[in-house]
N, CA and C of each residue as an Amber inpcrd file, in Angstrom:
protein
   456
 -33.0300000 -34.7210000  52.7730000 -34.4220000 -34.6040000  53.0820000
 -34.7960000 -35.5260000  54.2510000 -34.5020000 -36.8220000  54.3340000
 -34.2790000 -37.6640000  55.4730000 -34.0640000 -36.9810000  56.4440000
 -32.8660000 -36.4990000  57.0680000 -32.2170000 -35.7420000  57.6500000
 -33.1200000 -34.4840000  58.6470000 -33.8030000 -33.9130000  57.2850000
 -34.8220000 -32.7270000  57.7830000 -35.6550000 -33.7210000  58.5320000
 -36.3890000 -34.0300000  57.6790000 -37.5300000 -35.0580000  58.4510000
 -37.6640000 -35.9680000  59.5420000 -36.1960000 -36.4670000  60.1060000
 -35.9080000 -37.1410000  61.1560000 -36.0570000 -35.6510000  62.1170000
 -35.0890000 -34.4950000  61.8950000 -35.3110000 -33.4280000  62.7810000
 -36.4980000 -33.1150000  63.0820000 -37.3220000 -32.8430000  62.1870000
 -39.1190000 -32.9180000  62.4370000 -39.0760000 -33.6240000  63.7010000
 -39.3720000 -34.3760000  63.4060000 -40.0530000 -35.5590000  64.7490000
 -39.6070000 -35.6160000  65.0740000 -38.1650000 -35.1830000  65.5050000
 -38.0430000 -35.0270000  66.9760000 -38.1270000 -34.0550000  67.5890000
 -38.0600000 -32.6060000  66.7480000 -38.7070000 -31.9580000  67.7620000
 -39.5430000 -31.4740000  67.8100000 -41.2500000 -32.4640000  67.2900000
 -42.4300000 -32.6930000  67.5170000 -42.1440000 -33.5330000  68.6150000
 -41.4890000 -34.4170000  69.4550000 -41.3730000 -35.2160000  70.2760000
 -41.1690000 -34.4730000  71.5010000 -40.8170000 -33.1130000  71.0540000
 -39.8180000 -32.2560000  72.5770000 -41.3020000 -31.6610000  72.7360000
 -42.4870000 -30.7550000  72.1660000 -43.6420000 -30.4120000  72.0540000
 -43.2590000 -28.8250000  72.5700000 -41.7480000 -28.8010000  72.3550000
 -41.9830000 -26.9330000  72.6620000 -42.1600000 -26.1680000  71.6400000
 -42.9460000 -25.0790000  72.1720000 -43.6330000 -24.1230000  70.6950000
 -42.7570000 -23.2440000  70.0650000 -41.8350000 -22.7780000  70.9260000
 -40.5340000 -22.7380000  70.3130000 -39.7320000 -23.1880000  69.3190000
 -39.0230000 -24.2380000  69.9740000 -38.5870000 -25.2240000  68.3830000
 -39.8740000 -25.4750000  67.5060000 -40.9230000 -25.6220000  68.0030000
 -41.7640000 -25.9980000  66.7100000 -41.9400000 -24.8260000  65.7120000
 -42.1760000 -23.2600000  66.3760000 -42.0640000 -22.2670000  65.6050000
 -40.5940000 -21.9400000  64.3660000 -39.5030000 -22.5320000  65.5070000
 -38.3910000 -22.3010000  64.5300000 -38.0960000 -23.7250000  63.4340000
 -39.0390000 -24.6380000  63.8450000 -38.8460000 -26.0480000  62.9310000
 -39.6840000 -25.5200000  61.1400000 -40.5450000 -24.9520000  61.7840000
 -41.9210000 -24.5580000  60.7590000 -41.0170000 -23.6590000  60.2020000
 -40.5260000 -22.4420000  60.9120000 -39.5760000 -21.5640000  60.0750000
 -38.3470000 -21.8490000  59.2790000 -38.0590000 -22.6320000  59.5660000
 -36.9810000 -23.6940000  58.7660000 -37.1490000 -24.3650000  57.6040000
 -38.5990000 -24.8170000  57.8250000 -38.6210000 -25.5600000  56.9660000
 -39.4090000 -24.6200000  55.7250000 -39.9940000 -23.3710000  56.1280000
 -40.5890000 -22.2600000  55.7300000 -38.9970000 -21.8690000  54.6190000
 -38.4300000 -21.5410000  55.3140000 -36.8300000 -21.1300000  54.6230000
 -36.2880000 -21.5110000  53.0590000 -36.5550000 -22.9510000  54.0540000
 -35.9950000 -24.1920000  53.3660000 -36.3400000 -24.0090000  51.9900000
 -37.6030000 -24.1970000  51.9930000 -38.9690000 -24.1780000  51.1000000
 -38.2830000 -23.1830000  50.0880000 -38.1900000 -21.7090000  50.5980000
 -38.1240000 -20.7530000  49.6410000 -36.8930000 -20.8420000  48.9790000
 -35.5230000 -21.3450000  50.2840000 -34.2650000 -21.4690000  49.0100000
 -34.2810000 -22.6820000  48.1740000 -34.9950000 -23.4860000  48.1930000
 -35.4530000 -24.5660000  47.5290000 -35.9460000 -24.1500000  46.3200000
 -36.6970000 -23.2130000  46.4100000 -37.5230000 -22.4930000  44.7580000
 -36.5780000 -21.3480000  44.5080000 -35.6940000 -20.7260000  45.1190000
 -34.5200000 -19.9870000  44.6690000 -34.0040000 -20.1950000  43.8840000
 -33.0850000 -21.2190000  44.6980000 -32.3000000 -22.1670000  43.7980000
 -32.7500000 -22.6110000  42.4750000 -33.5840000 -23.7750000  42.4930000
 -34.4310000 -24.0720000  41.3890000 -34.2940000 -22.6680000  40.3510000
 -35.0450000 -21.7220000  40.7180000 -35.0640000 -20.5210000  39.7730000
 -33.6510000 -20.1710000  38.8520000 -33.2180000 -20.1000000  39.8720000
 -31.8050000 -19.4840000  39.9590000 -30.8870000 -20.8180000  38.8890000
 -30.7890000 -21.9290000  39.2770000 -30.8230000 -22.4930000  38.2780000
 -31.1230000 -23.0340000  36.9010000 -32.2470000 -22.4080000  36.5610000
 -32.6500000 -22.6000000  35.7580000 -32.5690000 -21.3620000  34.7170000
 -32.0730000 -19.7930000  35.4660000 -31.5410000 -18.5730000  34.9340000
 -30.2440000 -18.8670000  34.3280000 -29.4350000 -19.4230000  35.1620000
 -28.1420000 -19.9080000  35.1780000 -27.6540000 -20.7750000  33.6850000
 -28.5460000 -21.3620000  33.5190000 -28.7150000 -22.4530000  32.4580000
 -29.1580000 -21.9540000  31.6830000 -30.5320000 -20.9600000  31.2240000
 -30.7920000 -19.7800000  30.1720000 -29.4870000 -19.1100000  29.8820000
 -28.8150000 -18.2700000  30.6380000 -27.5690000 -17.5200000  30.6120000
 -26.3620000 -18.7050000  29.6240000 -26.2770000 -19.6250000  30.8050000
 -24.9290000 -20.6400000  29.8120000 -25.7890000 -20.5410000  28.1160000
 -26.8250000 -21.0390000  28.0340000 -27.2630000 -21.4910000  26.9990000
 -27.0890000 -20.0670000  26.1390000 -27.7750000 -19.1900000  26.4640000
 -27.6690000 -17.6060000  25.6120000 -25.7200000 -17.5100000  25.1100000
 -24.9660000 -17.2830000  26.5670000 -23.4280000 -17.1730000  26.3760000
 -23.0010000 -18.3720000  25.3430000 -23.3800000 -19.3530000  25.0000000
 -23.0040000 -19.9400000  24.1640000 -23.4000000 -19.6890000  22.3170000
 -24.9560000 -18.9820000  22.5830000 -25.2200000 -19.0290000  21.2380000
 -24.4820000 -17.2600000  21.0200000 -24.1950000 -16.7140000  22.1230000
 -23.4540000 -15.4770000  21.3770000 -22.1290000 -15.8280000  21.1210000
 -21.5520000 -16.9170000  21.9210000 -20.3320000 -17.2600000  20.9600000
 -20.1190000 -18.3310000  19.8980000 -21.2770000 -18.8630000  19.5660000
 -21.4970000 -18.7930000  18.5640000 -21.6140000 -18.2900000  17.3100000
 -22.2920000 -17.7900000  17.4980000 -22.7000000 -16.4910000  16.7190000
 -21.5130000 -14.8660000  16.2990000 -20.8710000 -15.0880000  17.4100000
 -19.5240000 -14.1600000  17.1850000 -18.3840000 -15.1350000  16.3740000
 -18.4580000 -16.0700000  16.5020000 -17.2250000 -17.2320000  15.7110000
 -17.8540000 -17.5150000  14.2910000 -19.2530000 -17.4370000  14.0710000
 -19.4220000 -17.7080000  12.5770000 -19.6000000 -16.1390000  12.0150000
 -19.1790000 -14.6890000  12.8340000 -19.2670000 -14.0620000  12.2650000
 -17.6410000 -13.9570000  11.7980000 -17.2130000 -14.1270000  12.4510000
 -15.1910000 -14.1360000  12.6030000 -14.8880000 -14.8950000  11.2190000
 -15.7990000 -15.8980000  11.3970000 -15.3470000 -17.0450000  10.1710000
 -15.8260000 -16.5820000   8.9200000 -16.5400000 -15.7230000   8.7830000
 -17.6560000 -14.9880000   7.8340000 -16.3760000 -13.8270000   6.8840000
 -16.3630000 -13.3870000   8.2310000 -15.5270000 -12.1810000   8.1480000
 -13.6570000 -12.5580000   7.3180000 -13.1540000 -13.2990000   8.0380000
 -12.1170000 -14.1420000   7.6650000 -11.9830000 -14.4810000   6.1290000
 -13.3970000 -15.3870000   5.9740000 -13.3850000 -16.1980000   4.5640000
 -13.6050000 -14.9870000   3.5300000 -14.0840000 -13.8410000   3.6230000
 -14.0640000 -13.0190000   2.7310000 -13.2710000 -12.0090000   2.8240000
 -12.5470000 -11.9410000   3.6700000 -11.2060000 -11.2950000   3.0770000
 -10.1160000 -12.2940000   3.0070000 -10.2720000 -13.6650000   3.3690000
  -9.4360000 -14.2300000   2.4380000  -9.9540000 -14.2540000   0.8920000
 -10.9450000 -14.5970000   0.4530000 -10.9920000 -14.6230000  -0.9870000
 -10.8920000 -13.4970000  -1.6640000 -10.9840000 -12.0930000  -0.7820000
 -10.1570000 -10.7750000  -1.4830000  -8.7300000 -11.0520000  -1.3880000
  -7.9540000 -10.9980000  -0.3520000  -6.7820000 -11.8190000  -1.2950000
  -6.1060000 -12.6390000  -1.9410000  -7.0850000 -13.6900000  -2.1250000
  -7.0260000 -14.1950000  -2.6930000  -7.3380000 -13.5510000  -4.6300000
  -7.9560000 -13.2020000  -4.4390000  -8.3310000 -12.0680000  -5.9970000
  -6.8940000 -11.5720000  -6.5160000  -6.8490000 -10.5460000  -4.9770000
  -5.5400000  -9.5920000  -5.1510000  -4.2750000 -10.3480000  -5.7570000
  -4.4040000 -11.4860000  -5.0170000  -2.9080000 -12.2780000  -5.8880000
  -3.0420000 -12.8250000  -6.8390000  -4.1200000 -13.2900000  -6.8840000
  -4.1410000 -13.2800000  -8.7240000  -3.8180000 -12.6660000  -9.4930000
  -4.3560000 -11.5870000  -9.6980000  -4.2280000 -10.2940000 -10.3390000
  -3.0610000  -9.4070000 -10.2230000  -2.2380000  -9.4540000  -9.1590000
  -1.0830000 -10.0070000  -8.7480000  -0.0060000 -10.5690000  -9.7970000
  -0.1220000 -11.7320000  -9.4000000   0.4130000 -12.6370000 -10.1560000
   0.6610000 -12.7150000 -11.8590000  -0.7520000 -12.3050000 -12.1510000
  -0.9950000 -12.0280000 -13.6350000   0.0480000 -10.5900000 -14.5770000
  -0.1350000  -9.9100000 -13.0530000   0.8010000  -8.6630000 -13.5490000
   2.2700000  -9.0860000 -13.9150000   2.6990000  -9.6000000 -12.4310000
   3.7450000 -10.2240000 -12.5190000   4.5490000 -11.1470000 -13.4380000
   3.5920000 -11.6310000 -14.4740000   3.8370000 -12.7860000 -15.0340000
   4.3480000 -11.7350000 -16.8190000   3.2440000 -10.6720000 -16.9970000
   2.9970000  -9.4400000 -17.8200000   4.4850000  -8.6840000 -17.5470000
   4.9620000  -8.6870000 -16.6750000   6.2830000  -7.8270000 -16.6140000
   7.3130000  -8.9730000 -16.9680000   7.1650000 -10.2320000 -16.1960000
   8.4330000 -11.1020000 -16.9800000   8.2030000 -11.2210000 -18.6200000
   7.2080000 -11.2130000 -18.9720000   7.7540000 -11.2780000 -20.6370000
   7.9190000  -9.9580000 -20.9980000   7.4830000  -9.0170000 -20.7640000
   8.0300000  -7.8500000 -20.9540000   9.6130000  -7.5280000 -21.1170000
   9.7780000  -8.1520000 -19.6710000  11.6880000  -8.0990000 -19.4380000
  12.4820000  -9.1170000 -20.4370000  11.4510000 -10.1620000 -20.1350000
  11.8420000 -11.1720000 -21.7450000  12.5660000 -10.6410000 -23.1920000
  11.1890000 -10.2470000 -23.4350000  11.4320000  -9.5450000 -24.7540000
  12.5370000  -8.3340000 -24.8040000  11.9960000  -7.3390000 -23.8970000
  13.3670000  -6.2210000 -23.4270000  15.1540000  -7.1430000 -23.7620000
  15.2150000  -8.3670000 -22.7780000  16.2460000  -8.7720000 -22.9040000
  16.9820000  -9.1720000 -24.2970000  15.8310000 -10.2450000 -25.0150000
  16.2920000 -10.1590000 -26.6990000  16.2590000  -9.1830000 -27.1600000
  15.7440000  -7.5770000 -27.2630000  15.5170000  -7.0120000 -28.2030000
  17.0400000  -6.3050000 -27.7140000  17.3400000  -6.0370000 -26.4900000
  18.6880000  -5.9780000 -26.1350000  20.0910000  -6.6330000 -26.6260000
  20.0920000  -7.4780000 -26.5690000  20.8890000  -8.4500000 -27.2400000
  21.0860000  -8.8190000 -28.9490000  19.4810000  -8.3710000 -29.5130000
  19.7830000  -7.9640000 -31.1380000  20.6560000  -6.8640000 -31.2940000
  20.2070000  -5.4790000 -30.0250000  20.7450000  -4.2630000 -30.8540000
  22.2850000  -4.5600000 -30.1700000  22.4510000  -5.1340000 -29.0630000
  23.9670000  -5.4970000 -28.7610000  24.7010000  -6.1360000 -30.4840000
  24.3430000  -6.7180000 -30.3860000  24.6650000  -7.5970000 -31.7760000
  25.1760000  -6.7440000 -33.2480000  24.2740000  -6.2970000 -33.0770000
  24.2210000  -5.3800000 -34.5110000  24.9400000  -4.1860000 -34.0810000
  25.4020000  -3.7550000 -32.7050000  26.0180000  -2.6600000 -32.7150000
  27.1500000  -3.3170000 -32.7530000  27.7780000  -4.3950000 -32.8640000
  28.9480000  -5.0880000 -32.9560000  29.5270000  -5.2240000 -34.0820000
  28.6020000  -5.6910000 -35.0430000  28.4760000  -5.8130000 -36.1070000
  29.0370000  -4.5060000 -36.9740000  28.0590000  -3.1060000 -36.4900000
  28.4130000  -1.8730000 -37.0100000  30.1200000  -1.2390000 -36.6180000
  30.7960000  -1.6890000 -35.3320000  31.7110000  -1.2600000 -34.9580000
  32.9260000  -2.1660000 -35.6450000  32.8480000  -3.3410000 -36.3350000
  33.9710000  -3.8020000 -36.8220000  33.7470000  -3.6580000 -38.4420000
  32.4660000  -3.2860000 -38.6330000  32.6720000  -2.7360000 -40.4260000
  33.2240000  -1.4390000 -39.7100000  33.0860000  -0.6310000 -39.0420000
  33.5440000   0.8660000 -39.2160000  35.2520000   0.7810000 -39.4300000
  35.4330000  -0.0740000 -38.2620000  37.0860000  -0.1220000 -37.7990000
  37.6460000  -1.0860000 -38.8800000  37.0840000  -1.9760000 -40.2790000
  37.5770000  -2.4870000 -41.3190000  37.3710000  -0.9510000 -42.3890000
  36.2650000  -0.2670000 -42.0000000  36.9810000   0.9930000 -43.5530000
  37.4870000   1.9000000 -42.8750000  37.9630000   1.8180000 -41.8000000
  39.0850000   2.7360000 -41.8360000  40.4170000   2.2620000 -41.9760000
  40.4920000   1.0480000 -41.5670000  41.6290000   0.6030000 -42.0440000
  42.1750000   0.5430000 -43.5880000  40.9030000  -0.1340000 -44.2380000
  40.5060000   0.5720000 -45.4690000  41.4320000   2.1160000 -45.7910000
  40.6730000   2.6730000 -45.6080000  40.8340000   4.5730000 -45.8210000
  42.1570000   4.6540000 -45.4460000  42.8540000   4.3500000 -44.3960000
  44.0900000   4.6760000 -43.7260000  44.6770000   3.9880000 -45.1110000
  45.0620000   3.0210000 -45.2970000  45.9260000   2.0010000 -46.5220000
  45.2610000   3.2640000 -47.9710000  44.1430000   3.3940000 -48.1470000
  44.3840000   4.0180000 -49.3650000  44.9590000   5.5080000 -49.3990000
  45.0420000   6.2910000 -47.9740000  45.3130000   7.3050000 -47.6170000
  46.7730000   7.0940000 -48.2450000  47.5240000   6.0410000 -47.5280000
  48.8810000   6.0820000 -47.7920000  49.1000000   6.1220000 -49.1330000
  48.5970000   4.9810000 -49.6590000  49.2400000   5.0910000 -51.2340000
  48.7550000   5.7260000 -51.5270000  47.9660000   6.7860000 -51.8170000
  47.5860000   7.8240000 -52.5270000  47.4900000   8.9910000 -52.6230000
  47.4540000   9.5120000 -50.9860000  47.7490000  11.2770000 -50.9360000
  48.5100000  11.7850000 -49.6660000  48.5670000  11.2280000 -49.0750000
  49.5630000  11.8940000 -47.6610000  50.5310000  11.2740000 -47.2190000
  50.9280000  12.8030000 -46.8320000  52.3500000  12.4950000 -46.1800000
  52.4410000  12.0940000 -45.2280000  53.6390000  11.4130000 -44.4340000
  54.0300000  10.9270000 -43.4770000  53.4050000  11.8570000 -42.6550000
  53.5630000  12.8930000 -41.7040000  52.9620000  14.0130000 -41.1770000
  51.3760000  13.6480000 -41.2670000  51.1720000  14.1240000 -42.4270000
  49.6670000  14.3020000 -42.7960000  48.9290000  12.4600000 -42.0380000
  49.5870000  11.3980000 -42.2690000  48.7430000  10.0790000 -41.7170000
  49.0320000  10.1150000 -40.4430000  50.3040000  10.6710000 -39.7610000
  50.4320000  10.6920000 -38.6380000  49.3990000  11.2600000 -37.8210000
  48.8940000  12.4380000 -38.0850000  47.7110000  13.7420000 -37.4080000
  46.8080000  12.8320000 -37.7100000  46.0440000  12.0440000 -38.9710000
  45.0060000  11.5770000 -39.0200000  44.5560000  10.0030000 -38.4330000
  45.7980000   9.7520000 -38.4840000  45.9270000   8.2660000 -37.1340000
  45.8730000   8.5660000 -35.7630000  46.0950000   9.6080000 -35.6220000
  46.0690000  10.5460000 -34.3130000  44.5830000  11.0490000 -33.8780000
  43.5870000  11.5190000 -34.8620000  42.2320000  12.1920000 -34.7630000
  41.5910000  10.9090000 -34.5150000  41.7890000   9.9630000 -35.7050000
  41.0190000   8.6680000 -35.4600000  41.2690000   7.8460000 -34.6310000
  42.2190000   7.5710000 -33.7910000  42.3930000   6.7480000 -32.2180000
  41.6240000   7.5620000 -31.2160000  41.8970000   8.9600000 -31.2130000
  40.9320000   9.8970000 -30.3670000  39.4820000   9.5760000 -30.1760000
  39.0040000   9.7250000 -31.5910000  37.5160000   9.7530000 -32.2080000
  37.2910000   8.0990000 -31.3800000  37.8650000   7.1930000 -31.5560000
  37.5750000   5.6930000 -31.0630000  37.5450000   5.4220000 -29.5790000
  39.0580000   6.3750000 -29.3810000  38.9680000   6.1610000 -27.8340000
  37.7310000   6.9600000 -27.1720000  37.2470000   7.8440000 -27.5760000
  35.9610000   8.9310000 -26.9360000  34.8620000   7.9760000 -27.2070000
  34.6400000   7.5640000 -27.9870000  33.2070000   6.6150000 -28.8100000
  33.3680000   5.1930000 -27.6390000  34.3850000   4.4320000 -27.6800000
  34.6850000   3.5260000 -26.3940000  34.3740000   4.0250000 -25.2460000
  34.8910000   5.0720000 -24.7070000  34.5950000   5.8660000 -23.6120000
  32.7970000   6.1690000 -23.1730000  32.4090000   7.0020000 -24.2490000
  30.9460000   6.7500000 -24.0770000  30.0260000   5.9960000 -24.1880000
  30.5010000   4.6820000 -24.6930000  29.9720000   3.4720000 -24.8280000
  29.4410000   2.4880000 -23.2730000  30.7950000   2.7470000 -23.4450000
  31.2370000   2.2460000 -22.0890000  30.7760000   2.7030000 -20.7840000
């Protein structure tokens, strides 16, 4: 502003109407980009200020948005989880109730294979012939080996 104002006076000092017309117009100029600016700055600064509250406003919707579908999955794995927890004792129990009938089918396969041994011994001393225990030691290894077979 100095600067301007030293230019003033001096060329109020030169007294041509010329420079004085283009001093006045200058400073005429001046004047208006002076309140431009100003304006213009002060749009500038509305704008920053607006661009900030829309990103604002877009980040607490993000965060909005975010936190509630995290606490839907958060739900989901619960419920989830709960299932999950519902099938291990399930398999639990499956596994012992497995392991009883393992048991007891063990149980059933060495009483079977004690009366036949049984039956075979009274077979002998009592009604068949050599022949005759031979064929029926023969049906019953069959009958065991097929029953193993499908077991198996």
């Amino acid at each position: 502003m100095l600067i301007f104002a030293m230019a003033m006076i001096t060329t109020l000092a030169l007294s041509d109407q010329w420079v004085i017309g283009m001093n006045v117009l200058n400073m005429i100029f001046s004047a208006v980009l002076a309140v431009g600016i100003f304006a213009m700055k002060n749009s500038v600064t509305r704008i920053n200020r607006l661009e900030e509250e829309v990103k604002a406003s877009a980040r607490d919707t993000v965060d909005a948005q975010m936190n509630e579908m995290r606490s839907k999955v958060d739900l989901m794995l619960a419920g989830f989880g709960t299932r999950v927890d519902g099938i291990l004792q399930r398999l639990e129990k499956g596994d012992q109730d497995f392991d009883r009938l393992k048991q007891r089918d063990h149980e059933q396969d060495m009483k079977t294979v004690v009366a036949i041994g049984n039956l075979r011994e009274w077979i002998r001393e009592n009604f068949a012939t050599k022949s005759d225990i031979r064929d029926m030691e023969q049906r019953i290894e069959n009958a065991m080996k097929e029953r193993i077979a499908r077991d198996a």
